[in-house]
N, C-alpha and C positions, 0 to 999 in steps of 0.2 A: 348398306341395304342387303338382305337376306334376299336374292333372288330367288324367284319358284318360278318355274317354268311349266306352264300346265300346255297341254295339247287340247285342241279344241276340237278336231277334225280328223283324227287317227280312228280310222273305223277299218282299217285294212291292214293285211301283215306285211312286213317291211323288215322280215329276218333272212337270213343270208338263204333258205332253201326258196325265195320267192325271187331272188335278186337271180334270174338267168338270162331273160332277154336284154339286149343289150342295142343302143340306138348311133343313127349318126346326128349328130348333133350340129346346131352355128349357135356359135354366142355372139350376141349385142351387145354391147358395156362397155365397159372402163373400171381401175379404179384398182385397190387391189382387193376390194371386193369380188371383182369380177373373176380376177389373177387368181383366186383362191377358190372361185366355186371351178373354174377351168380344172387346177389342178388334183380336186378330189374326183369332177367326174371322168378326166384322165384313170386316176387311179382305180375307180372302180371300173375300167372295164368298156366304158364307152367309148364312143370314136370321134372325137371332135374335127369337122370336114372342113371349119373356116370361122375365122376370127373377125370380128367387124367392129372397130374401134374409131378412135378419133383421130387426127392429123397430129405428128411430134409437136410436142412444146418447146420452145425456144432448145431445138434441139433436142428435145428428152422422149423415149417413146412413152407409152402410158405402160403400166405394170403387165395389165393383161397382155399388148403386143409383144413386151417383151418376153414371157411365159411363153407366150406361141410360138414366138420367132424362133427360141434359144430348141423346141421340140422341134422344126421344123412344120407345123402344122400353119396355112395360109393364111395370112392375113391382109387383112383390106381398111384401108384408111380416109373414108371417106366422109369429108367435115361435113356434107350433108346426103339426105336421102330422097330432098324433095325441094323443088322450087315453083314460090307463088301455091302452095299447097296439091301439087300435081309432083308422082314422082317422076324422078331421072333414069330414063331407061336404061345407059350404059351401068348405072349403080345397080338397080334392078337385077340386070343380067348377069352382073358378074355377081352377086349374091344365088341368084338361082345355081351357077355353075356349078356349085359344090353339093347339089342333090340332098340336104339337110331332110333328115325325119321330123325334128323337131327343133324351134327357136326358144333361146332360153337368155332371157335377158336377164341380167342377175343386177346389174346399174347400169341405166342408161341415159343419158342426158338429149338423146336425139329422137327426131318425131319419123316413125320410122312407119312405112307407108300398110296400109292394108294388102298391098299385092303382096308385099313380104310377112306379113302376117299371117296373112293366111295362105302361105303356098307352099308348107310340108304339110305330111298327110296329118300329121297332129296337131298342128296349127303354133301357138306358141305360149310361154308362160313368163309369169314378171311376178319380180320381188318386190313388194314394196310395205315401208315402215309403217305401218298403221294396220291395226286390227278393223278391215272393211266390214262396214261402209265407214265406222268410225269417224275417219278420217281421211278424205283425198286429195291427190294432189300434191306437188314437189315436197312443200315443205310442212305433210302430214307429221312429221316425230314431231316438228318444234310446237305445231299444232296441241298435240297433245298436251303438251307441258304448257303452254299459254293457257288452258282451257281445264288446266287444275285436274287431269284425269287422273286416277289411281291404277289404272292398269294399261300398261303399252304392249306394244307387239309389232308382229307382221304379216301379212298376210302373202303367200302365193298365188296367183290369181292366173285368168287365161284369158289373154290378149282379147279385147275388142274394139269397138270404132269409136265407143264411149272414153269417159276421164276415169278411167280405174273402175269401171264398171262390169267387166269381165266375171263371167262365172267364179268363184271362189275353187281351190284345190283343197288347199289346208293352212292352218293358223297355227300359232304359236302366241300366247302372251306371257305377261311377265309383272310382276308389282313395281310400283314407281316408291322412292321414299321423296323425303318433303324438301330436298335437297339435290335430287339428280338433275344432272344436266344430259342435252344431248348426247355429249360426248360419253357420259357415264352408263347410257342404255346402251348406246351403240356400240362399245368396246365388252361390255361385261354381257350382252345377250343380242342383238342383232345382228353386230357382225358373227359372233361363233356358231351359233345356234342358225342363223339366216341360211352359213354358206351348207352347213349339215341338213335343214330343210327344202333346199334347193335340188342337195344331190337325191334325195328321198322320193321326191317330186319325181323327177325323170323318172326314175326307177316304178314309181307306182303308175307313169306313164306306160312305160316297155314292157307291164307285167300286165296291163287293160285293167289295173284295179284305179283308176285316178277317178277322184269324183271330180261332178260339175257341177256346185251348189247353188244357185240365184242369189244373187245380194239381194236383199230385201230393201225396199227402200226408207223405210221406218228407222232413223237413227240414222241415216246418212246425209252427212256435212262434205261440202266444199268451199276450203277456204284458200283465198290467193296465195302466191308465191309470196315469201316475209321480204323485203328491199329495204333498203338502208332509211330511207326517205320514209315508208309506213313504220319503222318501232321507233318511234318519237315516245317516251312514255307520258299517258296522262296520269296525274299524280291521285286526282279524285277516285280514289281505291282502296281498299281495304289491301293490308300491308303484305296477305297472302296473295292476292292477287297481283302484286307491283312482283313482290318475288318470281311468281311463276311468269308474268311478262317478260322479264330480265333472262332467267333462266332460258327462257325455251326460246331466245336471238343470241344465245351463247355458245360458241362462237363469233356466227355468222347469223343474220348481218347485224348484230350485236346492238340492244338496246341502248337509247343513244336521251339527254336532255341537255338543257343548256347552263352552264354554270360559267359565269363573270364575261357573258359572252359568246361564248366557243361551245360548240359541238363536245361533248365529253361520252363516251359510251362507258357502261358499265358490267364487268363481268365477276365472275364468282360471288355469287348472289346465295347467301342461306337465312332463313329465319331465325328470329334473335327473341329467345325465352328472359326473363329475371326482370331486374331492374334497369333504368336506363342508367347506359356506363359514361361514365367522363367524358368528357370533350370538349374542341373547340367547334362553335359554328359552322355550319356552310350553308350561305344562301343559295338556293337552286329554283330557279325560272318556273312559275307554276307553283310551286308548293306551298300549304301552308303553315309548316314549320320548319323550320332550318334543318337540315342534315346536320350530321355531328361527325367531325374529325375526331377516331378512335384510336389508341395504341394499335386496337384489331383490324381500322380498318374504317368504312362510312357507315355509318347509320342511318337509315333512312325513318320515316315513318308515315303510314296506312291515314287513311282517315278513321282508321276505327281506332286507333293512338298505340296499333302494335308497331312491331318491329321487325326490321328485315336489316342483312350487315351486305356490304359490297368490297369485297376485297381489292379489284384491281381497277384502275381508270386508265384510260386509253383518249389521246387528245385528237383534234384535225390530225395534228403532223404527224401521227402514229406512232409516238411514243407513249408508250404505256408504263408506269408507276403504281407501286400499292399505296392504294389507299391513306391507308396511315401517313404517307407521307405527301402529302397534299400540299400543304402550308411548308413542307420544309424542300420542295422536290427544284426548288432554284435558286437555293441557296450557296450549293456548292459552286463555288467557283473553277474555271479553267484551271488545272493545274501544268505545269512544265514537267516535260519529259526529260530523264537524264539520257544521255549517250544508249545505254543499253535499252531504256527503255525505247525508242525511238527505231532502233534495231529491231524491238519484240513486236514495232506497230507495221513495218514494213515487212515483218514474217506475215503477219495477220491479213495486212491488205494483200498479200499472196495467196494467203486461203480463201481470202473471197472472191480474189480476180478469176481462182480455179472453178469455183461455185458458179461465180454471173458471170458468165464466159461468153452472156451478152451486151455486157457493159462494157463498153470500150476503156473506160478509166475509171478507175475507184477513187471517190473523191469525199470529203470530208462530211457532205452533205448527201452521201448516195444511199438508198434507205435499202435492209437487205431485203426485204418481201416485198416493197413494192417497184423491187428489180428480178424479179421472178422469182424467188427464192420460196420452198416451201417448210413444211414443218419439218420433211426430212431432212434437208439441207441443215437445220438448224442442231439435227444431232449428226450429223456429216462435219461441222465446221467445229462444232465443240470438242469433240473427238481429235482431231486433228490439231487443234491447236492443246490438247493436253500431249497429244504426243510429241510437240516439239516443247512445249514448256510442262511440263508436269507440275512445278510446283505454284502455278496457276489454276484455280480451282474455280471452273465456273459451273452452270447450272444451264438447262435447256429455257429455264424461265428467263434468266439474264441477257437473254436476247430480243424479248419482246420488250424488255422493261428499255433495251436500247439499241434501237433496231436502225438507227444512223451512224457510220462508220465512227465518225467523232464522241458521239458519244458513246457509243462501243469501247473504245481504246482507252478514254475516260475513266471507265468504270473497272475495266480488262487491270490500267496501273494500278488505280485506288486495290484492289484486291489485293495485287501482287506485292503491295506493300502494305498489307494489313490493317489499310483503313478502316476497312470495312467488317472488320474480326466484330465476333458477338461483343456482349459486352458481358457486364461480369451479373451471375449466376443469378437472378430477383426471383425471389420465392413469397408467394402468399401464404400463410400460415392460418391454420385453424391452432390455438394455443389454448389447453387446460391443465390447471392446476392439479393437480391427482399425485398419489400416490409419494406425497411431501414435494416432488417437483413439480416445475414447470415441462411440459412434454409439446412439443411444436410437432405440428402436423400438416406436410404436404397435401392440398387436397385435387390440384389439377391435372392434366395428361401430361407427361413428361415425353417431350419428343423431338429429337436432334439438339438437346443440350439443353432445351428448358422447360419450365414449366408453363402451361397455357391454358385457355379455358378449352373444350371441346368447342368441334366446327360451329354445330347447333346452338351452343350455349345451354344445353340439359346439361343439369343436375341430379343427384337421387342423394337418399336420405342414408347414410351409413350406422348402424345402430348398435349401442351398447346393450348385448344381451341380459349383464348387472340386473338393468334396469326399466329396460326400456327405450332408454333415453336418447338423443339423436347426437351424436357426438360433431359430427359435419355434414355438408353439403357440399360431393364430391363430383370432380366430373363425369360425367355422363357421355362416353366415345361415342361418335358415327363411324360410317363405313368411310366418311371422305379424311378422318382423324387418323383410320389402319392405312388408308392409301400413302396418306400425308409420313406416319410412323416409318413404314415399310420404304418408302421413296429416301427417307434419310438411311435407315439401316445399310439400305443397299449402295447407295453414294460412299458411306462409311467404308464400307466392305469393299469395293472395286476403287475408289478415287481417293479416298482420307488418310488420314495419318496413319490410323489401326491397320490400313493396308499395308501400310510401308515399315512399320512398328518390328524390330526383332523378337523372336522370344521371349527371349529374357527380360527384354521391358516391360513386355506383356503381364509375364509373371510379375513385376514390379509393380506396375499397376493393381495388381488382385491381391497379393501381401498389403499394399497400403490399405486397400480396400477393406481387407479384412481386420484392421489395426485400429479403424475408424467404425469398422461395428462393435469392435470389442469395447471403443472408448466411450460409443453410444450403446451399451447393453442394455441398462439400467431405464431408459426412454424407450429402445425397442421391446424389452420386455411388456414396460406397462403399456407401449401403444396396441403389443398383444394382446394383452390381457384384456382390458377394454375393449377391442374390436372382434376379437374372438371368443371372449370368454375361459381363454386359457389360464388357469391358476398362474400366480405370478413367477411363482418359486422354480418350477416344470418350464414356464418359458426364458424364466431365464437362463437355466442350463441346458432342455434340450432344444427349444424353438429360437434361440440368439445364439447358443453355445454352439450346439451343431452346424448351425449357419457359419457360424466362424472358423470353426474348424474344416468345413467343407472348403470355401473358399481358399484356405494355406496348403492344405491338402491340395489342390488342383492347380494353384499356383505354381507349387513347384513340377508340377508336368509340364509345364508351358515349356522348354527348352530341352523335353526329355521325350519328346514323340519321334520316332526313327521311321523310314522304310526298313529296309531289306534286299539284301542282294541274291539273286537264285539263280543256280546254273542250270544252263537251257541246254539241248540239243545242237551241239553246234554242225555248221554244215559245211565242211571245209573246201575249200582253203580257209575261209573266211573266221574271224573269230566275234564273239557276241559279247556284249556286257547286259545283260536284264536286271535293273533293281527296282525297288517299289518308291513310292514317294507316301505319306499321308498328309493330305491337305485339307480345310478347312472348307463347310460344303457350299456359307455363304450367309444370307440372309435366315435365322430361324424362327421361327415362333416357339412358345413355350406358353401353354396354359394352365392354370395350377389352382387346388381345389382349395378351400376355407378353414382346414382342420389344421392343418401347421403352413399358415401363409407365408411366414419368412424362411422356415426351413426347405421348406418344396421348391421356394424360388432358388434356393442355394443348391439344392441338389440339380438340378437343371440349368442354370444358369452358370453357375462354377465352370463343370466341363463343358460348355457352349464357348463361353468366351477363352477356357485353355487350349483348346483348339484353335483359335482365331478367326471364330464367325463374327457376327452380329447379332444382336437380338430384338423380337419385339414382344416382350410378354404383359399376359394376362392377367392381373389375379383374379382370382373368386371375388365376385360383386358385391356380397355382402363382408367382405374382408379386402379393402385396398390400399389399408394403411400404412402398414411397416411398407409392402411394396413401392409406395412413395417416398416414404424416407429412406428404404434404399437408394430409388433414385438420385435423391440430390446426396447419398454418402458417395455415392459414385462419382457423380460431379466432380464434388470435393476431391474426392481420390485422382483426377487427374484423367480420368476417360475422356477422349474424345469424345463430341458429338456425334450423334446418330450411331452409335456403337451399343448403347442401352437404349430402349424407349417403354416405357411403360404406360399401358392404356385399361386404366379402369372402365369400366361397364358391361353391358350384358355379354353375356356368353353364346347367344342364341344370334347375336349379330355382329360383335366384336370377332369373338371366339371363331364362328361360323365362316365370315368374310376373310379370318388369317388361314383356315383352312382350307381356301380355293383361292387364293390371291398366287397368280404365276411366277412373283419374282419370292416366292417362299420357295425354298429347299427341302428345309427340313422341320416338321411340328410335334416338339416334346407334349406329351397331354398327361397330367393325372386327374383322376373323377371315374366318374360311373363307365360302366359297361357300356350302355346304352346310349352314350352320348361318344364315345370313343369309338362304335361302330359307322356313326352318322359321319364321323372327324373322319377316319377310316376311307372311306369312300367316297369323304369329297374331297381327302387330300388326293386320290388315283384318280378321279374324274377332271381334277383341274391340273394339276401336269405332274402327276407320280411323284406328288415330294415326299421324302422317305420320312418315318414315322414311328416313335417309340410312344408307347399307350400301357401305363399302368391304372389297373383301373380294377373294380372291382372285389371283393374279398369273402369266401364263408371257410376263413381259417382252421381245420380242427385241431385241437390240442386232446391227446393220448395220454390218459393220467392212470396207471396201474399201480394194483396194490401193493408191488415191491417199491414203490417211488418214499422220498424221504415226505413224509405226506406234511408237515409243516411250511417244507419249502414248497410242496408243491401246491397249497392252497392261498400262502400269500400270492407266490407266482403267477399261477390262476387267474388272482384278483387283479393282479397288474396288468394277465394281456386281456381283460376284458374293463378294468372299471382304465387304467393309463388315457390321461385328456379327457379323459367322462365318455370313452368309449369310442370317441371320432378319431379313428386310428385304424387306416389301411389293412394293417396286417391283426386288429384285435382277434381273439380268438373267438371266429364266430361259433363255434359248438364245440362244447368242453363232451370227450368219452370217458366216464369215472368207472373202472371195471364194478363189477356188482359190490366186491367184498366191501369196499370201502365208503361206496356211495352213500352213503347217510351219514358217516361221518364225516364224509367232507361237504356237503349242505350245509348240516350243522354249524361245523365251523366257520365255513363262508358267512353264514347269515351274521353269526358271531359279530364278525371285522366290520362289515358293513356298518350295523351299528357305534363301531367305536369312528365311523369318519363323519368328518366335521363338511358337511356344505352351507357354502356360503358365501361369501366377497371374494373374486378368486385376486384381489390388492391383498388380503388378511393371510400373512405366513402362513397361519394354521390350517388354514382350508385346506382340505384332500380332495373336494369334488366340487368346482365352479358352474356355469349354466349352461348348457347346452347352446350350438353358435348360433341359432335363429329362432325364429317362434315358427316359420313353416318346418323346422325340422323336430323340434319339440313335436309338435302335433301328429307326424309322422311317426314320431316311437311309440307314443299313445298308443294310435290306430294299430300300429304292430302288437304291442300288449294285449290290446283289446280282439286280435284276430287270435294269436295265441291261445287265450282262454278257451274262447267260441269253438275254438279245435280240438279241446282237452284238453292241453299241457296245464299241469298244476302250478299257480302263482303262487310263490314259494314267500316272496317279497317285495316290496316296491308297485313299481307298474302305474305311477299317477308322478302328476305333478306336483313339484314342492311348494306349499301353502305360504309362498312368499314373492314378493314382485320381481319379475326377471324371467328367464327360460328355464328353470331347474327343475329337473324329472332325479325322483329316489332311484341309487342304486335297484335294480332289479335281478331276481332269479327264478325260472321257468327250469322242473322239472320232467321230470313223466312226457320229455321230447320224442316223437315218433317221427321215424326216416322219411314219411309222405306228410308231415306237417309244413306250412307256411314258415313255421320259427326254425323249423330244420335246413329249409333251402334259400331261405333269402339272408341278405344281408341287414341287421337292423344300426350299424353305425352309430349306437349310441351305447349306454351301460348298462348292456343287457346282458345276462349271463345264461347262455341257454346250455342246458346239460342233459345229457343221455346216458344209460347206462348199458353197459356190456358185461356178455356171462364172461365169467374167470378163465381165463385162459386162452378165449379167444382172440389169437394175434391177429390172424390171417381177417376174420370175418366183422373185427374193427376196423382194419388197413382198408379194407372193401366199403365199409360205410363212410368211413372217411374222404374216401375217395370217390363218393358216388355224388360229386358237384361237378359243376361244368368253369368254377372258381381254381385257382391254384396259387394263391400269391405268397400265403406264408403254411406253417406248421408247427407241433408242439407236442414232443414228447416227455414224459418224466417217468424214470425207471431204474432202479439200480443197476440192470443188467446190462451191461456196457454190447454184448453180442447182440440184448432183443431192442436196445435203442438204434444202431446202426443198421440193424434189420429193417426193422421201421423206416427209419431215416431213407432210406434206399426207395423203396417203395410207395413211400407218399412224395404222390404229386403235386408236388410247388417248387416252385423257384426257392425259396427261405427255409429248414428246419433251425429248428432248436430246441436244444436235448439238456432238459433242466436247468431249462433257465427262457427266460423268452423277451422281447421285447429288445436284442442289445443286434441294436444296427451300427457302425462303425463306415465313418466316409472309406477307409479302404475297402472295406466289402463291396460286391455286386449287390444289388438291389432288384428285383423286379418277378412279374409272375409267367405261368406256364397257363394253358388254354385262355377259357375267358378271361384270366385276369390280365391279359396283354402281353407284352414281347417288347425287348430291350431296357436295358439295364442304367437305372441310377447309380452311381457311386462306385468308388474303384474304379481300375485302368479300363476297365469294360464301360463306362458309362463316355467314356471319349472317343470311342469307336462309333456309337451312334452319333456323333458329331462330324466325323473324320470321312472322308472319301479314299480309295484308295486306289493311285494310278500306276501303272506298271508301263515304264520302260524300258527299249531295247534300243543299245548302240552297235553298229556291226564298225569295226576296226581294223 
């Protein structure tokens, strides 16, 4: 889901020349909600004069007391504030003691009296999950989600006698998708945004700008507390409706029906698009069609005969199991412990005797949560127990699925002895006859070793440009498919083998890899061609070729990356050693645009993995073919899981949600300008992950009358008609000095004529269809702006009178510097040309250079002094001096202003991979 976060109630400024008064403060709460609004309005300035929290937990304090305690700031622990609904005056009083301006409850679970309410001079304010009146009352989020709303939030409000009926301050909401759980609003926008609106609050308190808005009561709901006993689900419901029921008791207190008997509750609930998928039965109490045991998981069904999937069940006893595994979840038998193993059970029941250090004995039947144990605990114990056994690999899920000692140590062996390993590689295949072969095509998400349908079960339509024609129906990612992606990459990266992996195997892996696209060229060419429209001949050498050689190329870096040793200042007696390390930055993203889908993946992906990250990439949606059968060449090739994942679908929410997702480091991007400023800015807003953006292009290419004019007018033709124009670095505006300018039209137009368009399967073809019909239409419209502004249509400029996306070479003269054809990019096989008086070096270099583009250039010139001139002078990252279009994996790659920063290809493209730490030893 593509969060937008809009402000409802920001009428006031709230920039740092407003932020001077400053208050003393009491917080109400718990949580570490509370723990984190404490610690910002610490940081900003405020005076927090006393902490009011809840009595320790079997020992534990809550987050907030501990925050307070560790500053020294007072705090007070008192499990209530009222009894028979009359307050306790010693509570009373010692809350008064600390002379608060202001109460600021940020979570509070206690009924907390009006004397206290209202007894600072600004009385008090409360956070709570619902856009008021919306929704009131404890469990307003889950509200929300039961009651199918498309927009959540929170509201700031100011304490009154009523149930959340307080004047309003300010609001925040947010977009729901059709799949969010509480947990999913609450981590991606209520907690972060909550604790940042809380600290705002005060401040527009301390400055007398805070409004006091009246809730209206038009649109205001009260609904009860949700209890175990009320989400009983009734079945008579339309199948969106049972989802959002499910959803929103996810967690707690978790939708619950009765199947063979027993209580079972249901979590991880999404909507289920296509046809109904395989299975075995399941009778469930109430319904009137059976549930369906899935590979994926349950199936349920609406009375309107849609579909909803249920990933996990959870029994009375509290052992919870996916889904899938329903019919088979008691099959396994007890198994016997060897000598060692019975060692590794008694290391284990050490770590939890350390944990529930209120359980007197830990016993085979002692369950860990419901002996106090929380969520933290459960990454506390995992943790611990990889550090005494590492090559035990568990998961934070693997404890709820066995949440009793015994079967804990159960599952802990099966692992450790590899029962439980994937199993071998099952690919569903889209398969078409083409091009004399059979060509097999991956069409679902590839994520931590295999292939799968997306969470949702969307699809979209992937399309032969040729034709028209729909070659598959590929998956279609959510936002819970990147979580899913990203969660393996990162396991990969910190806990997997690829962590523990040397170099040099590293490199081993990526020579195989690249040995197995050479041996499928032949399939990836034509699965190019068909999905992009790339001539066959052109993908096979440069769109497969390149690939190939990119990948040997960075392979052999893998055992060739060094620090550096540098002599410091030393301060005697003492002596220093300083050297540097370059290490891997971790988890990356990579999103890559539709004009060379397997080559881009290889320029990006190559130096990601010789480095030793992870990755999670993109392709272009209307290209995500070869990037699947890479996947499974990888496979094949011996990668670990979760070390590759590839997630086809949109870009706008795929692409988007890898761009602000926190356990990203690092995000390669190629495409537009305009969408790599948005990447930009939400990779620094969501936690500074660092970021190379090639993007954008209005190439110019310098053609002067001393140039060998032969070469330079096929050359010409190459960096503007090469791939039918959808090529990065084409040269968007050819300068032909005056002398020659009409005979190199002339000529041009000449060639054009002698190229053959048509079947880009057919050897002879020179010009295939352009990759889409929205981008067709787009060149159009650029021809047709062109004209409308003067430039003369010299040639082409319509579409080819044949079925597919295929637009005639084109060439636009008589280009002026303030034209539309002059400053934009048209990405297609357009050839736009300008001409310049003779002689002018200096006042071409100037026009050349008067774009806010910089990615490539092109010179041609006998004169080896005024080529180097040139060269110097024009701004881009790329020249080329009679000759143009020859990129080389050793070369850097990439552009200067808007066309972005850091470098594809060559030992500079591993540096945007690489971190680098510098150490000092004193000796």
């Amino acid at each position: 889901m593509l969060w937008k976060a809009r402000q409802l109630l920001r009428k006031f400024s709230t920039t740092a020349t407003a932020y001077q008064r400053k208050l003393k403060l009491a917080l109400i709460g718990q949580s570490i909600f509370g723990q984190e609004v404490y610690r910002h309005l610490q940081k900003e300035g405020h005076r927090v004069v006393g902490v009011f929290t809840i009595p320790d937990v079997n020992g534990k304090a809550d987050p907030l007391a501990l925050a307070a305690e560790k500053d020294g700031t007072p705090v007070f622990k008192f499990p209530r504030w009222r009894v028979k609904g009359k307050p306790i005056r010693e509570v009373v009083d010692a809350y008064k003691s600390v002379g608060a301006d202001l109460n600021v409850l940020p979570f509070c679970t206690q009924f907390i009296p009006m004397d206290v309410i209202d007894s600072p001079k600004h009385g008090s304010i409360i956070y709570h999950p619902s856009i008021l009146p919306r929704h009131r009352g404890a469990s307003a989020i889950n509200w929300t989600l039961i009651q199918g709303d498309k927009k959540a939030g929170f509201t700031i409000f100011w304490a009154d006698d009523g149930l959340d009926t307080g004047p309003i301050l300010l609001q925040q909401e947010c977009d729901i998708g059709r799949n969010d759980t509480v947990d999913d609003i609450y981590n991606s926008f209520l907690f972060p945004e909550g604790i940042k609106a809380m600290v705002e609050a005060v401040q527009l308190i301390a400055d007398g700008k805070a409004p006091q808005i009246p809730q209206p009561e038009e649109g205001a709901t009260y609904e009860g507390i949700q209890k175990k006993e009320n989400a009983e689900i009734s079945w008579d419901k339309p199948a969106e409706a049972l989802h959002n029921w499910i959803r929103g008791h996810d967690k707690v207190p978790g939708a619950w029906t009765v199947i063979d008997g027993q209580m079972v509750t249901f979590y991880g609930s999404s909507l289920l698009d296509g046809p109904v998928p395989p299975g075995q039965p399941l009778a469930i109490k109430g319904t009137t069609k059976p549930g369906l045991i899935t590979k994926n998981g349950l199936v349920l069904f609406g009375n309107d005969g849609k579909m909803l999937l249920v990933r996990n069940l959870q029994f009375e006893d509290g052992k919870m199991i996916p889904a899938a595994k329903y019919f088979s979840s008691d099959e396994m038998s007890v198994i016997e412990l060897t000598e060692e193993e019975k060692k590794m059970a008694e290391d284990i029941k050490s770590i939890w005797k350390g944990i529930l250090s209120n359980v007197a004995v830990i016993e085979d039947s002692t369950d860990f949560f419901k002996s106090g144990a929380s969520s933290m605990h459960v990454v506390r114990m995992i943790e611990e127990i990889k550090q005494k056994y590492g090559g035990l690999q568990l998961q934070n899920e693997d404890v709820y699925m066995a949440t009793k000692f015994a079967d804990f140590i159960q599952m802990a062996v099966r692992r450790l002895r590899g029962e439980d390993e994937e199993k071998e590689l099952v690919i569903d295949y889209v398969s078409k006859n083409v091009n004399n072969m059979t060509v097999k095509m991956p069409y679902q998400c590839f994520i931590n070793g295999q292939f799968m349908n997306a969470e949702e079960g969307k699809t979209y339509d992937t399309i032969n440009p040729t034709d028209g024609s729909i070659i598959a129906k590929v998956s279609y990612a959510s936002v819970a498919d990147v979580d899913k992606a990203v969660a393996a990459a990162k396991d990969a990266f910190e806990n997997g083998e690829w962590a523990r992996m040397n170099a040099r195997e590293r490199g081993r892996l990526m020579y195989r890899l690249a040995d197995l696209m050479e041996e499928h060229q032949e399939e990836l060419a034509t699965i190019e061609a068909i999905d992009s429209g790339a001539v066959y001949t052109l993908a096979l050498k440069t769109h497969v070729g390149m690939s190939v050689q990119t990948f040997r190329y960075f392979a052999g870096w893998c055992d060739k990356i060094q620090g550096s040793t540098i002599p410091i200042s030393q301060a005697r007696p003492n002596h220093n050693l300083t050297f540097t390390k370059k290490e891997p930055i971790g988890v990356c993203a990579i999103v890559i645009p539709w004009n060379y889908p397997l080559m881009m993946l290889a320029w990006k992906s190559a130096a990601c993995l010789a480095a030793g990250n992870t990755l999670v990439l993109k392709p272009a949606q209307v290209t995500p073919l070869t990037a699947l059968k890479f996947a499974e060449l990888s496979a094949k090739a011996g990668f670990p899981k979760g070390v590759i994942n590839i997630l086809p679908g949109s870009g706008g929410l795929v692409g988007q949600h890898l761009s602000e997702h926190p356990d990203i480091r690092k995000l390669g991007f190629t495409g537009s300008t305009l969408i790599g400023k948005q990447i930009m800015k939400s990779c620094a807003v969501s936690n500074l992950k660092k970021v190379s953006l090639e993007l954008g292009g209005k190439s110019p290419l310098i053609i002067f009358e001393d140039c060998e004019l032969d070469k330079a007018v096929r050359m010409g033709m190459g960096a503007v008609y090469f791939n039918k124009g959808e090529n990065c670095i084409a040269a968007g505006r050819l300068f032909v000095e005056e002398s020659i300018h009409d005979e190199f039209v002339i000529r041009v137009v000449e060639e054009i004529k002698k190229m053959k368009i048509g079947d880009p399967l057919d050897r002879a073809t020179d010009h295939g269809p352009q990759n889409h019909k929205a981008h067709l239409e787009k060149l159009l419209e650029y021809c047709e702006i062109g004209v409308k502004e003067g430039a003369t249509l010299v040639y082409g400029g319509r579409q080819v009178c044949r079925p597919g996306f295929f637009m005639e070479p084109t060439v636009f003269t008589d280009v002026e510097d303030h034209m539309y054809l002059a400053q934009e990019e048209s990405f297609g096989p357009i050839m736009v040309i300008s001409k310049f008086k003779n002689g002018d070096v200096d006042g071409v270099l100037k026009r050349a250079n008067n774009t806010e583009y910089g990615l490539a250039s092109g010179v041609f010139t006998r004169d080896l002094s005024k080529a180097l001139y040139v060269s110097e002078n024009l701004e881009a990252g790329t020249v080329f001096i009679n000759t143009y279009n020859k990129t080389d994996v050793a070369a850097p790659f990439g552009g200067f202003k808007q066309s972005g920063f850091g470098k594809d290809l060559g030992e500079e493209a591993l540096h945007e991979y690489l971190r680098t730490k510098a150490v000092t030893v004193e000796y």
